[in-house]
C-alpha positions in Angstrom: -98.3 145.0 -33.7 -101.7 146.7 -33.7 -104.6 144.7 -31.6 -108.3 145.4 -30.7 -109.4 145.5 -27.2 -110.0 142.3 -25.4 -113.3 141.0 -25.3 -113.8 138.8 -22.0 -117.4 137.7 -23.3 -114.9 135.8 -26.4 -114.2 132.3 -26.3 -110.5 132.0 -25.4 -109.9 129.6 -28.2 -111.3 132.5 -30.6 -109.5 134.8 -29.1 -106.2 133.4 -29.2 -107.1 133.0 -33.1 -107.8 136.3 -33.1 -104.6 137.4 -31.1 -102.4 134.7 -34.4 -104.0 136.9 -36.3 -102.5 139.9 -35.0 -99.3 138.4 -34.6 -99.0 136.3 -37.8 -97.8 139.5 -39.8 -95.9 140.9 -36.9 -92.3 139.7 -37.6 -90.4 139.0 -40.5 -89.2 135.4 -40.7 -91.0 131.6 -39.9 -89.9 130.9 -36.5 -91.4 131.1 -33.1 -88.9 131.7 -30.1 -90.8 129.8 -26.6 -88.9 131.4 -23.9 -88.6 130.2 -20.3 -86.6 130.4 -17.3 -84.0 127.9 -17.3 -80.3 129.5 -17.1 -79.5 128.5 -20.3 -81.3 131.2 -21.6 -79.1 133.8 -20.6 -76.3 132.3 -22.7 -78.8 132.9 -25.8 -77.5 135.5 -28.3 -80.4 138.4 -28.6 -79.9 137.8 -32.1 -81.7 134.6 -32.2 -84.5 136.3 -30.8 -84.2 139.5 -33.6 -87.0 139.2 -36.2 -88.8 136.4 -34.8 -92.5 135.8 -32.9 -91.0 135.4 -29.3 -93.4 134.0 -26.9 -92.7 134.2 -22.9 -93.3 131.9 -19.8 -94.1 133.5 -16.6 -91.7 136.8 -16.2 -89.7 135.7 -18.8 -90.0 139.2 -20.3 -87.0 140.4 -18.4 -85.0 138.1 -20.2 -86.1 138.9 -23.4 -88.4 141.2 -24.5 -91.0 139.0 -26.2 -94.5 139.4 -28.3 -96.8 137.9 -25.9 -96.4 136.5 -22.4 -98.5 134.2 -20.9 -98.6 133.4 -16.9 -101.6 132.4 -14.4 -99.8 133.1 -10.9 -100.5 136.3 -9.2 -96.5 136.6 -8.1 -96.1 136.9 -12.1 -97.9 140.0 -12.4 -96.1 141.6 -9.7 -92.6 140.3 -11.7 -94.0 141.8 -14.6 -95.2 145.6 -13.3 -92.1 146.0 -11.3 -89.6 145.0 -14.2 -91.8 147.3 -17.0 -94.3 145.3 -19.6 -92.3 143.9 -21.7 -94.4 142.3 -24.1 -97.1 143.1 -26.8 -99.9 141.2 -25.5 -100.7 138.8 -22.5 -102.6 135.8 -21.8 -103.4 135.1 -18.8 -106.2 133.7 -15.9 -105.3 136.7 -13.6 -106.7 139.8 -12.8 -103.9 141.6 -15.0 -103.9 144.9 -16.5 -101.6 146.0 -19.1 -103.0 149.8 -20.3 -102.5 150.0 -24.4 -101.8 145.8 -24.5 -103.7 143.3 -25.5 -105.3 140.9 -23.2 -106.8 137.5 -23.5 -108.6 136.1 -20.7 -108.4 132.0 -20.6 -108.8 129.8 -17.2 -106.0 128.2 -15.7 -106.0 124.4 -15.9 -103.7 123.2 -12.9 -100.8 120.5 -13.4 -101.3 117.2 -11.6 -99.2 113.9 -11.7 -103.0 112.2 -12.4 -104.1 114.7 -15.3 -101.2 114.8 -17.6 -102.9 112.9 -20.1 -106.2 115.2 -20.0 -103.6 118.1 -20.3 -102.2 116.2 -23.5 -105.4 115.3 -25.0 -106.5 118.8 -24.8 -103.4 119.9 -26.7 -103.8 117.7 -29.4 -107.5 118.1 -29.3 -107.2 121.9 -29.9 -111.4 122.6 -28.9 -110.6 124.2 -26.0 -107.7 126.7 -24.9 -106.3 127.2 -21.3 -103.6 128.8 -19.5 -101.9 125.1 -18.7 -100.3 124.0 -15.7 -97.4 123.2 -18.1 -97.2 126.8 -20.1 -95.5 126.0 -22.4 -98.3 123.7 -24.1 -100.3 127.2 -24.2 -97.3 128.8 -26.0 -97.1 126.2 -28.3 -100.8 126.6 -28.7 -100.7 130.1 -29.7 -97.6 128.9 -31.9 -99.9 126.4 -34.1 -102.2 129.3 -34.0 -99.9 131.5 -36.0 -98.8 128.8 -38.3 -102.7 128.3 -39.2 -102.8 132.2 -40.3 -99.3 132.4 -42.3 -100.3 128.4 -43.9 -97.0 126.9 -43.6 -94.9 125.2 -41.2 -93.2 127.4 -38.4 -89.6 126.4 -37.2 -90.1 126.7 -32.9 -87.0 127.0 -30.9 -87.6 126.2 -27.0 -85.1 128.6 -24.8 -84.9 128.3 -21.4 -86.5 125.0 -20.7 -83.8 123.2 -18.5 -86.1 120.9 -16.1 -83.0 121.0 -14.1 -83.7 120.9 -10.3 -81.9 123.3 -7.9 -80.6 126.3 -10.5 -83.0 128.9 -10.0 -84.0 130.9 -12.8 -82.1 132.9 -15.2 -80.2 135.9 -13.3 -82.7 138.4 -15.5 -85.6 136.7 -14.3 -84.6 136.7 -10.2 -86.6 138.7 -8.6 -88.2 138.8 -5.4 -91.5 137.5 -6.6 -91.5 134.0 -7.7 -91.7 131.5 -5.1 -89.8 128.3 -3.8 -91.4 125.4 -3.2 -90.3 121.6 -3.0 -93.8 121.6 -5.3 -92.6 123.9 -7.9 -89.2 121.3 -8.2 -91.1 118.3 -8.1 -93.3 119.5 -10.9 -90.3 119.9 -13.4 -89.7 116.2 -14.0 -93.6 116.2 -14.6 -93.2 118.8 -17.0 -89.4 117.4 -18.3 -92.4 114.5 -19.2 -94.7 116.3 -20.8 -92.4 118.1 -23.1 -91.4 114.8 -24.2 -95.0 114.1 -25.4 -95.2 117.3 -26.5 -92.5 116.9 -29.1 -93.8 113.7 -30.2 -96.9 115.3 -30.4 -96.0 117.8 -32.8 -94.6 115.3 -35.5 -95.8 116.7 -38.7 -97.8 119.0 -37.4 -97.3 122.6 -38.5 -94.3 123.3 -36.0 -91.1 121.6 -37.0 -90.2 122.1 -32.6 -86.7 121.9 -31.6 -85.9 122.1 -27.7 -82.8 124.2 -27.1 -80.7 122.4 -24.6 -78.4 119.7 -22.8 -81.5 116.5 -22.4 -81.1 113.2 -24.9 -84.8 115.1 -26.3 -82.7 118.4 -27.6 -82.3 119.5 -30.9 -79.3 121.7 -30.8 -77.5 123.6 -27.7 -77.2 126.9 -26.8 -74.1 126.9 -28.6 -74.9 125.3 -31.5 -78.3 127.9 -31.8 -75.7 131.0 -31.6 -73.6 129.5 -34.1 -76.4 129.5 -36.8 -76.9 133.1 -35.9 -73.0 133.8 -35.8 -73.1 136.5 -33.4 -70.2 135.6 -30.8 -71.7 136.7 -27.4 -69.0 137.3 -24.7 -68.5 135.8 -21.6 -69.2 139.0 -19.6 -72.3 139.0 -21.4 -73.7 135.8 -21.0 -74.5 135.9 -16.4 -74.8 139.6 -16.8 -76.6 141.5 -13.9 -80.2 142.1 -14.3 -79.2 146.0 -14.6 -76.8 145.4 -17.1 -77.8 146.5 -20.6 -78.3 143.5 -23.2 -76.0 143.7 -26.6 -78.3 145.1 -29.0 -76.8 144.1 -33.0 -78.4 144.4 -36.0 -79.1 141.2 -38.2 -76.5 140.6 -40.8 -76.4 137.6 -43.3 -72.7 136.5 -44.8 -72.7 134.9 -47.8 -70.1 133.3 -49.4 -70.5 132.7 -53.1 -68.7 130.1 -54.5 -69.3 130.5 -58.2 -68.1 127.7 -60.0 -65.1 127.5 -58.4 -66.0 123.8 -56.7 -65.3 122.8 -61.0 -67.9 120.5 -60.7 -65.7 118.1 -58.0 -68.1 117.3 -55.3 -65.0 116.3 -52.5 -64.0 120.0 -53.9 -67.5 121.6 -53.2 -67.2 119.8 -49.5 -64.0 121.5 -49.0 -65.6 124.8 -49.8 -68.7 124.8 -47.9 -66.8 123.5 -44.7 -64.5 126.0 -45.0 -66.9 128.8 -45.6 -68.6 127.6 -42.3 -66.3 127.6 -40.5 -65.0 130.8 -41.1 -68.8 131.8 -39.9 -70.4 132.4 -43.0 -74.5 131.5 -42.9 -74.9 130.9 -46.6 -73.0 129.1 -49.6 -74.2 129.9 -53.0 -73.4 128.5 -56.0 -74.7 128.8 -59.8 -76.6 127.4 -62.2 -77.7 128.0 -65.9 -77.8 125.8 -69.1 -75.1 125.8 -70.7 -76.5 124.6 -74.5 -78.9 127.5 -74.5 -77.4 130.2 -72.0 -74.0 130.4 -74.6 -74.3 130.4 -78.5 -72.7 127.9 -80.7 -69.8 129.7 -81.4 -68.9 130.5 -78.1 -69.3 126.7 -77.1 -67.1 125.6 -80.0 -64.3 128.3 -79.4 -60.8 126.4 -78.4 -60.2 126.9 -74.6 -57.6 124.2 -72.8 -58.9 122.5 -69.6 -58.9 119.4 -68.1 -62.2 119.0 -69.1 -61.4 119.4 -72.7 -60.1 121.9 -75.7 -63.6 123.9 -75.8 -65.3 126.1 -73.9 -68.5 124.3 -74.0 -66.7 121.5 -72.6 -65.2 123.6 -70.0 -68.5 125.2 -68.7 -70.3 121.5 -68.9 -67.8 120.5 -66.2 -68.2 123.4 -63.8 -72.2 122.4 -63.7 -73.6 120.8 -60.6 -76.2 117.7 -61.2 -79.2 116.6 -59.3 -76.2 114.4 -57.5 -74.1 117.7 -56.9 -77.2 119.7 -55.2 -78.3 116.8 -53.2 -74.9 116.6 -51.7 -74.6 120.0 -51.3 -78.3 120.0 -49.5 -77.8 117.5 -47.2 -73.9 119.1 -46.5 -75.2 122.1 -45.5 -78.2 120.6 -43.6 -75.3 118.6 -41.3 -73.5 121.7 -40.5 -76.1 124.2 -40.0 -75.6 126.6 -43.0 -78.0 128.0 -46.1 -77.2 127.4 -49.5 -78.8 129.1 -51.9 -78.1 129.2 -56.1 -78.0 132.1 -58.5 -80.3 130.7 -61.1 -79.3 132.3 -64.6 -82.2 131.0 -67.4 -85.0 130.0 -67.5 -84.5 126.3 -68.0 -82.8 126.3 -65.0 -85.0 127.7 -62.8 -87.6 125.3 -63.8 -85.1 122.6 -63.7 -84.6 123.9 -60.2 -88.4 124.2 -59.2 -89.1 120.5 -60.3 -86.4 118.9 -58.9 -84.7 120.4 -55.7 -86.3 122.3 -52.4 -85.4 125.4 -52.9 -84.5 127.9 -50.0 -83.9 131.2 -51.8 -82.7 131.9 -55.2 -80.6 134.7 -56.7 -80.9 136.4 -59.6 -77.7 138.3 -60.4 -76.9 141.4 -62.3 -75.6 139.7 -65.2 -78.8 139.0 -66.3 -80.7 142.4 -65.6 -81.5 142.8 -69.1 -83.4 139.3 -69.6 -86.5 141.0 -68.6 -88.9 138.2 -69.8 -86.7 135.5 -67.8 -87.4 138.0 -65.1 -90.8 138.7 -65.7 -91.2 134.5 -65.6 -89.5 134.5 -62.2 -91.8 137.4 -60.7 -94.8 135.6 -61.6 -93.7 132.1 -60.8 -92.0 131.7 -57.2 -93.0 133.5 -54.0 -90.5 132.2 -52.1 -87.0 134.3 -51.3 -85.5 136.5 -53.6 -81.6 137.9 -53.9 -81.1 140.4 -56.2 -78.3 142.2 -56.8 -78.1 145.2 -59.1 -74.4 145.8 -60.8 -74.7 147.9 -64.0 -78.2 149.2 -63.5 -79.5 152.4 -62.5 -82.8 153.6 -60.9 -85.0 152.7 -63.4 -84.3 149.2 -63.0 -84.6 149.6 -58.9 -88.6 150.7 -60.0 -88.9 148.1 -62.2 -87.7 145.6 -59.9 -90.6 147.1 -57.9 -93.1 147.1 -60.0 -92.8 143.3 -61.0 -91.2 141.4 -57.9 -94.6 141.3 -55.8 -95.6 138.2 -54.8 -92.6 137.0 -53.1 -92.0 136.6 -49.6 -88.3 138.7 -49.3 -86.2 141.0 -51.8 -83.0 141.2 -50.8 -81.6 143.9 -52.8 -77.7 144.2 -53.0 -76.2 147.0 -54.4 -72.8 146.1 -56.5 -70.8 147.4 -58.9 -70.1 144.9 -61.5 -66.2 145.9 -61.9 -64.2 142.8 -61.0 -62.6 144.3 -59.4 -64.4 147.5 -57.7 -62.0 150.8 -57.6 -62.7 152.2 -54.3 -63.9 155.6 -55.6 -67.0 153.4 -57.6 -68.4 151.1 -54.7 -71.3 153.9 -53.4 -72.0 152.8 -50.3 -74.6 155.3 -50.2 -76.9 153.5 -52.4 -77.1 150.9 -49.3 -78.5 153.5 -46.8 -80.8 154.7 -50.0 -82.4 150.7 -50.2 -82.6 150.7 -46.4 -84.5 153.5 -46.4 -87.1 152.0 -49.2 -87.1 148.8 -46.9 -88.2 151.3 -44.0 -91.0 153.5 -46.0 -91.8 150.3 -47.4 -92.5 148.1 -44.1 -96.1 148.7 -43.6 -97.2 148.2 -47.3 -98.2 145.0 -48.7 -95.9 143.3 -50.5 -92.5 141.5 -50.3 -90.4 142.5 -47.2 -87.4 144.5 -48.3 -84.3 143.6 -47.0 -81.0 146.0 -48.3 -77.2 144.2 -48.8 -74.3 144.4 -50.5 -72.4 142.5 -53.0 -68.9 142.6 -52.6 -66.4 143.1 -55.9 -64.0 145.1 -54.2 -60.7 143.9 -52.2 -60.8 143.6 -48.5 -64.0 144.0 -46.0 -63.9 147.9 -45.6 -66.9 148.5 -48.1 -69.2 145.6 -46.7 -68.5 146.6 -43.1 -69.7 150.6 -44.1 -72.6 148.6 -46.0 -73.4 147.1 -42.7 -73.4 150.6 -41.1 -75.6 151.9 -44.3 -78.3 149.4 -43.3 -76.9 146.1 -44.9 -78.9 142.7 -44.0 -77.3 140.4 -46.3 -73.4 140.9 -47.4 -71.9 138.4 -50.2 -68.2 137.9 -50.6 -66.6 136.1 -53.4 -64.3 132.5 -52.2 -62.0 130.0 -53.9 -60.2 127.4 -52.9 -55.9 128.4 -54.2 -55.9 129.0 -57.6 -55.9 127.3 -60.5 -53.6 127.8 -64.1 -57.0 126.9 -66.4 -60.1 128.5 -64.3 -62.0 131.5 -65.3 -60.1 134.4 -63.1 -61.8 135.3 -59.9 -59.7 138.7 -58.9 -62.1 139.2 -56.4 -62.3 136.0 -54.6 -60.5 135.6 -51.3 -59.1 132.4 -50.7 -60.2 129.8 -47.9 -56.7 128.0 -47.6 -56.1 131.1 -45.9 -57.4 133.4 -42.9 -58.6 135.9 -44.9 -62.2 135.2 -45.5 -62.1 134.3 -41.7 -60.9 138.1 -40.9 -63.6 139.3 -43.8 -66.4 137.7 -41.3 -64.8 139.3 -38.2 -64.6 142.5 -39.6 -68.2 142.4 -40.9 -69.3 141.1 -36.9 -67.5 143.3 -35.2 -69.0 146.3 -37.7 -72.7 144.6 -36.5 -71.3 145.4 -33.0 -70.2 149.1 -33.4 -73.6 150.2 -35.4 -75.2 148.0 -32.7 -79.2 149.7 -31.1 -80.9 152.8 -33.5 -82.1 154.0 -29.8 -80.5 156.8 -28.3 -79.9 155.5 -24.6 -77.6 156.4 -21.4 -75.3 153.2 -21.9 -73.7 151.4 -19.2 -70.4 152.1 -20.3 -70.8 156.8 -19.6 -71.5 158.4 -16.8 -71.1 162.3 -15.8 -67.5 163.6 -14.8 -69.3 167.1 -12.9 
């Protein structure tokens, strides 16, 4: 993040504009990480925290490293230079300097039991900006800020905030600096209050605000955050010393494609997704296309024996999900916590899919690489999320692709080989590290954000775990549910009545944890024998 130098003669409200808009483009994804002090944050994978805005409470820095910190005590400075700056940019009332930072000067408005309601009608009054008694109202602040420059709604996970008397801080963020006071406690339940109001507050608003924690007003634990992240963190992790290092992974995505193999049963698709989750997988996808017009008459009319009927067409009618069939599957995958997303084959379908669902992300699979004006419709019609893999194409198509995708938000580009399934000798790994590079020269261009992945056709998890250590963000493995004597033949698909897509998600975690930080660093683990 690049930022001019602060201006003290600058309103603090502009300013902090000013400082969104710096930050707006400075990470990849629509959340907003508020991290405090509470305990609970050191049980907090760093993986939550990878990719997102994270904005910091007093010295919560040494927790975390965050985007901007924001403090008004004089002890907090002293925290902050004595545990290394930490963060991008500061807001603060104190005389702070932070050589090559950015810092925004705003006065402190102190917490009293009698001016919490002046505090709250400030926040939702938005004229003015001050470093609040009750920081986190400032964070949140700066949060709307940056939801004003991207124009849409910015998921906000609080960390940290336990308004729980008598634990101290996390063990990162003890040092000898911050004071105790019977003050300081009494002023939790005050601000325990005000977060209350806070949330209520921010009811469609552009922060969809979820605390992160154990009080009736929480959204999710710390558990239940992790487990959208599915990065296990250990228990010598979690409590570690201050001088310990912090596991350092690289973001990964596992999807689990489904196909058509729920058949169009809806207690079958349940069985599916559940499964898939709980074998750890963040994403389900499924398909969809139109069967009248995606197939010609002869192929609908050819003889093929299901329980569905003695044609094909009435075979391939069955395995289509309704409006019904994504609506459970929506609100299935909302419950548990995991993405769905829908490889959208024509272009009926994608319109069917625009006018009638929410879309998260869609896919565009290889098997139709050579529809370029379905493609073309695509490029110039959603800006949203894009998967794409790229089975039985070359580099010409990888331009192309290039040329035409540029309005959208993401391009996931995942390399396949559309052998089903993939001989060993043909699944070019190497063509992973060649899209992560793009995604790197690419990074500071305008343009969609490239992230590089891997569609798995091969057998096992070795070629997805080397895709991970090519530069893989997103990694797709084919499921089923046992097999079937009429379905279309899925070699590839590994079956969830059995531990093996389970092992397929391990594998692929513990590869995240072996490729693990790109910075060459003295570890904790080595030390000099002479």
């Amino acid at each position: 993040m690049t930022v001019d130098p602060p201006d003290p003669s600058v309103d603090p409200a502009v300013a902090v504009n000013r400082l969104a808009a710096d930050l707006a483009p400075a990470s990849s994804t629509d959340t907003i990480v508020i991290l405090g002090k509470g305990p609970s944050a050191e049980g907090v994978s760093p993986q939550v925290f990878a990719g997102n805005l994270v904005i910091g409470i007093n010295d919560a820095e040494r927790i975390q490293p965050t985007d901007v910190t924001i403090f008004h005590e004089d002890w907090v400075a002293d925290s902050l230079h004595d545990g290394g700056l930490r963060a991008s940019a500061y807001v603060t009332s104190a005389e702070f300097e932070a050589p090559g930072r950015a810092v925004v000067r705003a006065p402190h408005q102190p917490l009293g039991s009698n001016e919490e309601d002046l505090m709250l009608s400030r926040f939702q009054d938005r004229e003015e900006f001050a470093v609040e008694g009750a920081i986190f109202l400032s964070a949140l602040e700066i949060a709307r800020a940056v939801a004003d420059q991207r124009g849409r709604t910015q998921t906000v996970w609080m960390v940290g905030f336990d308004f729980t008397p008598g634990t101290g801080p996390a063990r990162s963020a003890t040092t000898q600096f911050a004071p105790d006071s019977s003050i300081r406690r009494a002023n939790l339940e005050l601000q325990q209050y005000i977060m209350r109001n806070a949330l209520y507050a921010l009811q469609d608003s552009n922060l969809d605000v979820q605390h992160v924690g154990a009080k009736e007003f929480s959204a999710l634990t710390v558990e239940e955050l992790n487990a959208r992240h599915r990065v296990e963190v250990s228990q010598s992790t979690r409590g570690r010393a201050a001088d310990e290092e912090e596991l350092v992974v690289p973001p990964v995505e596992i999807t689990a494609e489904l196909t058509t193999n729920h058949f169009g049963d809806l207690d079958r698709l349940e069985q599916l997704v559940r499964a898939a989750h709980a074998a750890g997988a963040d994403w389900v996808k499924v398909q969809k296309r139109d069967v009248e017009t995606f197939y010609t008459r002869e192929q609908l009319a050819a003889p093929y024996k299901s329980p569905f009927g003695t044609t094909f067409g009435a075979y391939r009618q069955q395995l289509e999900l309704d409006l019904d069939g994504f609506r459970v599957l929506d609100e299935l995958c909302d419950d548990l916590g995991i993405g769905w997303f829908a490889s959208v084959l024509d272009q009926p379908s994608f319109q069917w899919m625009l006018d009638h669902l929410d879309v998260p992300r869609v896919k565009l699979p290889s098997t139709i690489s050579e529809k370029r004006d379905y493609l073309r419709f695509v490029a110039e019609e959603y800006t949203g999320s894009l998967v794409i893999s790229t089975g039985m194409t070359d580099a010409s198509y990888e331009d192309w692709l290039l040329e035409t995708f540029t309005r959208q938000d993401t391009l996931y580009l995942l390399h396949c080989n559309s052998a089903y399934p993939t001989p060993d000798e043909h699944t070019n790994i190497g063509v992973v590290r060649h899209y992560a590079q793009l995604a790197a020269q690419r990074a500071a261009e305008s343009g969609p954000r490239i992230v590089p992945g891997y569609s798995s056709h091969d057998f096992g998890w070795m070629a997805s775990a080397l895709a991970v250590a090519g530069g893989a963000g997103m990694v797709e493995k084919h499921v089923k549910l046992g097999n079937t004597e009429w379905a279309h033949f899925d070699a590839v698909a590994v079956d969830l009545t059995t531990e093996e897509f389970a092992e397929y998600v391990s594998a692929i975690r513990q590869a995240q944890v072996h490729v693990g930080s790109a910075e060459k660093r003295i570890t904790a683990s080595e030390h000099h024998k002479y």
